[in-house]
VMD Tcl script that draws the C-alpha trace (Angstrom):
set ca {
  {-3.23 -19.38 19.66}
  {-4.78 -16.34 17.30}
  {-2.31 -14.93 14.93}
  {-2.71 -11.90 13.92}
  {-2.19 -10.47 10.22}
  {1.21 -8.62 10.17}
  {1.56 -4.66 9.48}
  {2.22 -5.77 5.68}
  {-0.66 -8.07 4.98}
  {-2.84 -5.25 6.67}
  {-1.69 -2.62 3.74}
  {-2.12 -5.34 0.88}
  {-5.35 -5.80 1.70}
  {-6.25 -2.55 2.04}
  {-4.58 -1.63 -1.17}
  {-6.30 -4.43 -3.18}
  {-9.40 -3.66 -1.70}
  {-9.73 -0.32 -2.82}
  {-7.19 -0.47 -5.96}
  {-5.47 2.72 -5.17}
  {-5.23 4.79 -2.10}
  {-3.41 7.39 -0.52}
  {-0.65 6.77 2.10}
  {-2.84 8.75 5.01}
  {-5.77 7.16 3.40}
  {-3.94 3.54 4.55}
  {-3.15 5.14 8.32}
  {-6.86 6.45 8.86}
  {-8.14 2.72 7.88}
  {-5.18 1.19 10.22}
  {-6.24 2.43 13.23}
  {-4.46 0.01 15.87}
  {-0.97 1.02 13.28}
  {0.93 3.78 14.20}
  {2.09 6.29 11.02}
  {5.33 4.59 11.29}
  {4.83 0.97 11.10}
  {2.52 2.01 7.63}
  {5.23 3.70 6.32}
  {7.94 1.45 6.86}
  {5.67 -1.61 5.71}
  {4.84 0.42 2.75}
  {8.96 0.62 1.49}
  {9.51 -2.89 2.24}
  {6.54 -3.95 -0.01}
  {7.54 -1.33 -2.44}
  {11.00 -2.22 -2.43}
  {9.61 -5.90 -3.05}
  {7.46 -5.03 -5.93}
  {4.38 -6.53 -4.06}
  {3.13 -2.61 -3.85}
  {3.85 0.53 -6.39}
  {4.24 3.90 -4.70}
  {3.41 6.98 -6.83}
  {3.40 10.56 -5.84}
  {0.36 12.87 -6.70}
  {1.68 16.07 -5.84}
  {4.10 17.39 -3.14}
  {4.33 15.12 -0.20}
  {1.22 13.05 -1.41}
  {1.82 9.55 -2.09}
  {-0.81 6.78 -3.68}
  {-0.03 3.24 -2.99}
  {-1.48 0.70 -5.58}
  {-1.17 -2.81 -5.66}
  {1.55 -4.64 -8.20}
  {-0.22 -6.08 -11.29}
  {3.38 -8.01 -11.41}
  {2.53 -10.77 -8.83}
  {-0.17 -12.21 -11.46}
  {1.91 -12.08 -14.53}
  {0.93 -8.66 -15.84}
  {3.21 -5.78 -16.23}
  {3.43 -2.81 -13.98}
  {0.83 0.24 -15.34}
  {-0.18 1.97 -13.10}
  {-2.86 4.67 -13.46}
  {-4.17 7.75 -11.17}
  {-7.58 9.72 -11.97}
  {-6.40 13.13 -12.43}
}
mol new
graphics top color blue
foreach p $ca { graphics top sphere $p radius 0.5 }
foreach p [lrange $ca 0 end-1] q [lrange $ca 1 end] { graphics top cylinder $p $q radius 0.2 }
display resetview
């Protein structure tokens, strides 16, 4: 039998793939995901420190992955 990568490992690789994206930006690449199951995998790898969630302005969030998991402190940086 296939198994299929779950919701989560879906957004880490996304996220590592492209270093830092937005939250919609995750959605549009997740097509077969609904805005919900991003979202809520999104706080649980937050909330796990796997992910960092950042906003960039009112009700924009960028979603970058955690420098943490290979030893290195948490600094994360946004082009302005």
């Amino acid at each position: 039998m296939t198994q299929h990568p779950t919701v989560e490992d879906q957004v880490i690789d996304l996220v590592r793939k492209a270093d830092v994206c937005d939250l919609e930006e995750i959605t549009r690449e997740c097509p077969d995901l609904t805005w919900n199951q991003v979202f809520l995998a999104v706080d649980r790898l937050s909330r796990s420190g796997e992910i960092v969630l950042m906003t960039r302005g009112r009700g924009v969030y960028a979603v970058t992955y955690s420098q943490r998991r290979e030893g290195r402190p948490i600094e994360p940086s946004l082009p302005s």
